[in-house]
VEXGU-344239 format. One line per 3 residues: number of its first residue (from 1); for each residue x, y, z of N, C-alpha, C. Coordinates in nm, 4 decimals, always signed. Layout:
! residues N
NUM = X/Y/Z/X/Y/Z/X/Y/Z | ... .
END
This chain:
! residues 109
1 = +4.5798/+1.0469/+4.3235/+4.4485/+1.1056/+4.3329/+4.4013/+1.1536/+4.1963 | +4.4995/+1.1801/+4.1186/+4.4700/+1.2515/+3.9974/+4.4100/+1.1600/+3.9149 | +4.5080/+1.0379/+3.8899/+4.4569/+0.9171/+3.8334/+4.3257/+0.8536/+3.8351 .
4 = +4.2966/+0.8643/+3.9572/+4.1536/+0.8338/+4.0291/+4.0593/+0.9482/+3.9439 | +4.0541/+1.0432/+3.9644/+4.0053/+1.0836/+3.9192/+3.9470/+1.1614/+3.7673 | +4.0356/+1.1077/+3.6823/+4.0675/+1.0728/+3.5522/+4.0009/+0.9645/+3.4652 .
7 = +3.9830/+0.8533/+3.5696/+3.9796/+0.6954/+3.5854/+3.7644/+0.7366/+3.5699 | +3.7780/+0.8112/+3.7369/+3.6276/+0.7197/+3.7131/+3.5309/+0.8490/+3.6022 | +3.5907/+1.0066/+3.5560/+3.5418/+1.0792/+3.4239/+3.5646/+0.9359/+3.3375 .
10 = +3.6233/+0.8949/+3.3001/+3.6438/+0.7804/+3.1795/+3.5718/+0.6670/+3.1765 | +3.5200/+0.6682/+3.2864/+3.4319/+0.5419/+3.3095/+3.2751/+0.6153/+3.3295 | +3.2053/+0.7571/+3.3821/+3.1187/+0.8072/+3.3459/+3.0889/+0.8262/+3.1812 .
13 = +3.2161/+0.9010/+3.0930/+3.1872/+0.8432/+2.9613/+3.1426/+0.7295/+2.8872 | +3.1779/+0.6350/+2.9422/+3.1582/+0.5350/+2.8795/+3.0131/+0.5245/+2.9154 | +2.9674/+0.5499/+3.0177/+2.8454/+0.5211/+3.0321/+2.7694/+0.5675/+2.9721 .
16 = +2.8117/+0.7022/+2.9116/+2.7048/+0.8009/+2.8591/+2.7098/+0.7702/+2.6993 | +2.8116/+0.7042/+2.6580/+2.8368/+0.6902/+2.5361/+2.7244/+0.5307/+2.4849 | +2.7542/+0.4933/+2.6238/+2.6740/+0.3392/+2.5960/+2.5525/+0.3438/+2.5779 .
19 = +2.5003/+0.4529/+2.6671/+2.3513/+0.4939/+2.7317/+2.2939/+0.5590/+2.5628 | +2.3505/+0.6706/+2.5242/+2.3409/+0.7526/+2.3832/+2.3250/+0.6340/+2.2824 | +2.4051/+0.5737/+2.2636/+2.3845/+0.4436/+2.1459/+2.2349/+0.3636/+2.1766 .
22 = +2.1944/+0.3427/+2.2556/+2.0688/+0.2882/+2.3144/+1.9698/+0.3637/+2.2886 | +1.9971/+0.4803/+2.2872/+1.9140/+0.6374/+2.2687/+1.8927/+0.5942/+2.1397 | +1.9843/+0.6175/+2.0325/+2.0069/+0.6170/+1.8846/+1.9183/+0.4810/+1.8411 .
25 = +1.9155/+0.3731/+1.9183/+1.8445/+0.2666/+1.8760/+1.7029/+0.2911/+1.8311 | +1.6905/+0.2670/+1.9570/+1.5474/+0.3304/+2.0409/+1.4819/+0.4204/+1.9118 | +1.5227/+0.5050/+1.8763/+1.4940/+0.6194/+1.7891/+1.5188/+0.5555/+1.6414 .
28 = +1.5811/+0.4767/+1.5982/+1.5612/+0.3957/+1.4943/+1.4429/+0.3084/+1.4630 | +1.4589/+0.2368/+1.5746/+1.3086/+0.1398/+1.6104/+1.1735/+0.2112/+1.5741 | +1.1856/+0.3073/+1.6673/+1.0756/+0.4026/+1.7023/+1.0205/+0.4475/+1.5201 .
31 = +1.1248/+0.5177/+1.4309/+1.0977/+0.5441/+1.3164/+1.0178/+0.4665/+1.2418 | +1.1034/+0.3303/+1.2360/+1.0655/+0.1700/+1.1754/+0.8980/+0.1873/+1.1857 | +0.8728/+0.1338/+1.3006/+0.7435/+0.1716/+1.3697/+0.6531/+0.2796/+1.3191 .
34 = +0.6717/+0.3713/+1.3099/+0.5912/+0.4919/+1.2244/+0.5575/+0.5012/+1.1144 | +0.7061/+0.4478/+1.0283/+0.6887/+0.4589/+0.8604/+0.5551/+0.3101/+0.7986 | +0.5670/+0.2109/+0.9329/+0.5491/+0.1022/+0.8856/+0.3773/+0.1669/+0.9186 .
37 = +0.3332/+0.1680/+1.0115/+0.2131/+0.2155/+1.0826/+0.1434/+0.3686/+0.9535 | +0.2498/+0.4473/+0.9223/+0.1642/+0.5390/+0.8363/+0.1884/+0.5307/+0.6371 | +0.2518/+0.4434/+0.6137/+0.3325/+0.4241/+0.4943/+0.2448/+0.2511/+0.4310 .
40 = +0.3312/+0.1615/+0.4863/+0.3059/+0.0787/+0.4395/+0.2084/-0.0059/+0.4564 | +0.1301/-0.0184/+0.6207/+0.0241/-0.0767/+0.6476/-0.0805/-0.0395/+0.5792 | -0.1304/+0.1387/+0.5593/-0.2094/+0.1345/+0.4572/-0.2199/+0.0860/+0.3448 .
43 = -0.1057/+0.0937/+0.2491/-0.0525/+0.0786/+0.1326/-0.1344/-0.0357/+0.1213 | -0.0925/-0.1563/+0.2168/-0.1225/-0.2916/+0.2202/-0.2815/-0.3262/+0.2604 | -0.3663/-0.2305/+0.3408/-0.4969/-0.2850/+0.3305/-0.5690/-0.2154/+0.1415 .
46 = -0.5016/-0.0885/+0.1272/-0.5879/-0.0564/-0.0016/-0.5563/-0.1142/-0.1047 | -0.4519/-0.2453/-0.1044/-0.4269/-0.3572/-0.1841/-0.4894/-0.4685/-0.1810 | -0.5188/-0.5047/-0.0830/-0.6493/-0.6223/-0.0681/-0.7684/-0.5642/-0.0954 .
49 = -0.7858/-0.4397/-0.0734/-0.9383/-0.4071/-0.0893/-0.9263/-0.3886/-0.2647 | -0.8437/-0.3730/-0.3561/-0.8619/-0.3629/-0.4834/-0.8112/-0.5061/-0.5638 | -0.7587/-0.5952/-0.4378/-0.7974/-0.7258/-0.5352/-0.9375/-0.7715/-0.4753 .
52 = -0.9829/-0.7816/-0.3632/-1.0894/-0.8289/-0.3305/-1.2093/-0.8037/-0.3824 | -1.1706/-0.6414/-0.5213/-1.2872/-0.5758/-0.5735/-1.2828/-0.6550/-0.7424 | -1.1252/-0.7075/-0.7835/-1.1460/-0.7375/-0.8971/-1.1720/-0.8756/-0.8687 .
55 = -1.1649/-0.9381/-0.7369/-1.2105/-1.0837/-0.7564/-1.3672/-1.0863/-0.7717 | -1.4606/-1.0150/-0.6965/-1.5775/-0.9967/-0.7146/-1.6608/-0.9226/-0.8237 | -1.5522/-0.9174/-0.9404/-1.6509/-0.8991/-1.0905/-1.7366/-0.9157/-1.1593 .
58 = -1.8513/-0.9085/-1.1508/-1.9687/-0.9765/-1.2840/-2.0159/-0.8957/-1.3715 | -2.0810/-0.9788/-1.4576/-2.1272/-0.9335/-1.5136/-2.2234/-0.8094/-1.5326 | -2.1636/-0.7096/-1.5963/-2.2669/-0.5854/-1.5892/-2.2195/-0.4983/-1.5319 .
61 = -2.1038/-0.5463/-1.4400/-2.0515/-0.4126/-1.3627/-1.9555/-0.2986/-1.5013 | -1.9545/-0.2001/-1.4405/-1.9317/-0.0716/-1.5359/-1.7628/-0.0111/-1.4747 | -1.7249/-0.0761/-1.5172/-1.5098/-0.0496/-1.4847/-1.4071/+0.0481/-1.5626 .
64 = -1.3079/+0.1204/-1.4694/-1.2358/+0.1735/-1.6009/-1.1229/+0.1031/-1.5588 | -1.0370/+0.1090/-1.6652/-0.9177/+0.0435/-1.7265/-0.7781/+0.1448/-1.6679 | -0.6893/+0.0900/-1.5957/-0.5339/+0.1778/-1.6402/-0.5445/+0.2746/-1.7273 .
67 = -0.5585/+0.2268/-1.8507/-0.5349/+0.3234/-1.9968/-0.6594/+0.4176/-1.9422 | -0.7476/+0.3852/-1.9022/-0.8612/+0.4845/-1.8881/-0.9683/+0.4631/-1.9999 | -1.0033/+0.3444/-2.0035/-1.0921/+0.3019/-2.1423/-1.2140/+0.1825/-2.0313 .
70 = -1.3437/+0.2964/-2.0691/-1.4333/+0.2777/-1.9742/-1.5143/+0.1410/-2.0658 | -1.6098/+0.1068/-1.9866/-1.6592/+0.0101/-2.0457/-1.7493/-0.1131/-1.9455 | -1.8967/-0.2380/-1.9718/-1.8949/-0.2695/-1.8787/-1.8654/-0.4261/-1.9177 .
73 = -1.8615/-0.4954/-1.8117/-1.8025/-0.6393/-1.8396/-1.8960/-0.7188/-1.8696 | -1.8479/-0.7829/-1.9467/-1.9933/-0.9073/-2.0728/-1.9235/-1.0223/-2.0487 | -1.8384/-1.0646/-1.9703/-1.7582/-1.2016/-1.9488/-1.6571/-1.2061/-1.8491 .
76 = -1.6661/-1.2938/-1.7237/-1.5006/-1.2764/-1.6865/-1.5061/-1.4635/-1.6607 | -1.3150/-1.4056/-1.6892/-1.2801/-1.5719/-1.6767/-1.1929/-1.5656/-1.5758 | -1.0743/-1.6589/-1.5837/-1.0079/-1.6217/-1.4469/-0.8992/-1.5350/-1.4446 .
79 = -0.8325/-1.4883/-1.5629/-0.7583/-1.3866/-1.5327/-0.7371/-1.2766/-1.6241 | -0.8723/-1.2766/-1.7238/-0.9255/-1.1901/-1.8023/-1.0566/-1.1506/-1.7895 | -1.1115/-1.0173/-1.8255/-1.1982/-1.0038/-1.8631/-1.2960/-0.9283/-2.0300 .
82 = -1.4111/-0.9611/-2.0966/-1.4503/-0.9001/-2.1647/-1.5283/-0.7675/-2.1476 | -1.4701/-0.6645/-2.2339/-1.5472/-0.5290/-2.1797/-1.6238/-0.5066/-2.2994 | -1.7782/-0.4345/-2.2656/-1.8067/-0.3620/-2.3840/-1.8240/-0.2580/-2.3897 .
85 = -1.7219/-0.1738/-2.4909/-1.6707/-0.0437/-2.4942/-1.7894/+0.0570/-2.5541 | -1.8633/-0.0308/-2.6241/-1.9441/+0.0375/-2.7297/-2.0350/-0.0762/-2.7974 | -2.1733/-0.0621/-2.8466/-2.2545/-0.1111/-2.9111/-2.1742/-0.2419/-3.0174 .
88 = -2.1586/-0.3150/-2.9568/-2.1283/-0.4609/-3.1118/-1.9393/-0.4552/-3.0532 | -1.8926/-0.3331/-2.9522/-1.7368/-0.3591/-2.9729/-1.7035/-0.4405/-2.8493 | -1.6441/-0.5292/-2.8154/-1.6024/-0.5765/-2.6646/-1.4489/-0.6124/-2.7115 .
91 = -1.3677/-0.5946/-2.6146/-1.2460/-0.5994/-2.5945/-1.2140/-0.7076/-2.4785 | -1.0707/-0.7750/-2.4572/-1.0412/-0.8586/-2.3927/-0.8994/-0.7980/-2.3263 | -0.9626/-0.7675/-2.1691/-0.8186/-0.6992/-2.0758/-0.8231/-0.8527/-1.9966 .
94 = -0.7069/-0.7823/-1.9286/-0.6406/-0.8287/-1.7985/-0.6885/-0.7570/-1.6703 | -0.7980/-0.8894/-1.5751/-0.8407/-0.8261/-1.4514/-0.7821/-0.7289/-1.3814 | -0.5984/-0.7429/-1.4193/-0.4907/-0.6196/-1.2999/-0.5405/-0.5403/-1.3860 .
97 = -0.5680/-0.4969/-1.4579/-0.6283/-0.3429/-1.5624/-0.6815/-0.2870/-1.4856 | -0.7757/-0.3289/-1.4066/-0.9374/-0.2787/-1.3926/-0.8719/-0.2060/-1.2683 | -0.9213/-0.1015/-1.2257/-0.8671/-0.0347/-1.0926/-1.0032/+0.0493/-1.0532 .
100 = -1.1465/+0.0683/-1.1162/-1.2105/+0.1051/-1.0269/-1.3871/+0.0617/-1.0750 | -1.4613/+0.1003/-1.0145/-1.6011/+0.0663/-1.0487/-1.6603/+0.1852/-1.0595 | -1.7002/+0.2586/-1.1987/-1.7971/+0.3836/-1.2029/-1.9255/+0.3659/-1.1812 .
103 = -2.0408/+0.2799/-1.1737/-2.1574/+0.2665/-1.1815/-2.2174/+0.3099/-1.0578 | -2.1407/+0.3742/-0.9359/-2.2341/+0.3944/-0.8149/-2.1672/+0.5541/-0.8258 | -2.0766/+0.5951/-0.9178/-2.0502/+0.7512/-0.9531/-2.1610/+0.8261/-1.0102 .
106 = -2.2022/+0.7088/-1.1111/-2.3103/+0.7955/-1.2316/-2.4346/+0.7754/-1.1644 | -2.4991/+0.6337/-1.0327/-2.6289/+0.6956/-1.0425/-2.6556/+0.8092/-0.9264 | -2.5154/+0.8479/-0.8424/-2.5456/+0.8885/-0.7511/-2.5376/+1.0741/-0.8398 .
109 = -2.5030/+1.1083/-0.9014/-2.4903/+1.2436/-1.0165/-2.5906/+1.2618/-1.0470 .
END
């Protein structure tokens, strides 16, 4: 009788041990799911929206640079552009430079 009852505690463990690991999954998954939903999905649309902004460059638009060297564009080619920094000066970046558009900052000021 003792055995028996030894037997089927050892076999409720197991269940609970099996059941808990499933728990632990579950709750892994579940994380996955969250980080991906508040972390990286954004990450990933405000990356298309800032190439989709340097693919649509022309002329005249008013950009700043990484370095932070403002200026507006007098040329783009395909994976450069010309800026002019100043009266007679234009410079030659790299479109990944460009990270924003000031011209709807200054007329709205």
């Amino acid at each position: 009788m003792k055995f028996l009852t030894l037997f089927l505690q050892a076999a409720g463990g197991a269940q609970t041990a099996a059941g808990g690991s499933m728990g632990f999954l579950l709750m892994i998954i579940l994380i996955f799911v969250v980080m991906w939903l508040f972390m990286i999905r954004p990450q990933q649309k405000k990356q298309k929206e800032v190439e989709k902004f340097r693919q649509g460059l022309k002329k005249g638009d008013k950009v700043v640079t990484i370095g932070g060297i403002y200026g507006t564009v007098v040329e783009v080619k395909d994976n450069t552009l010309f800026l002019e920094i100043d009266q007679n000066v234009k410079i030659k970046v790299d479109k990944a430079s460009v990270v924003k558009d000031f011209s709807d900052a200054q007329q709205q000021a």
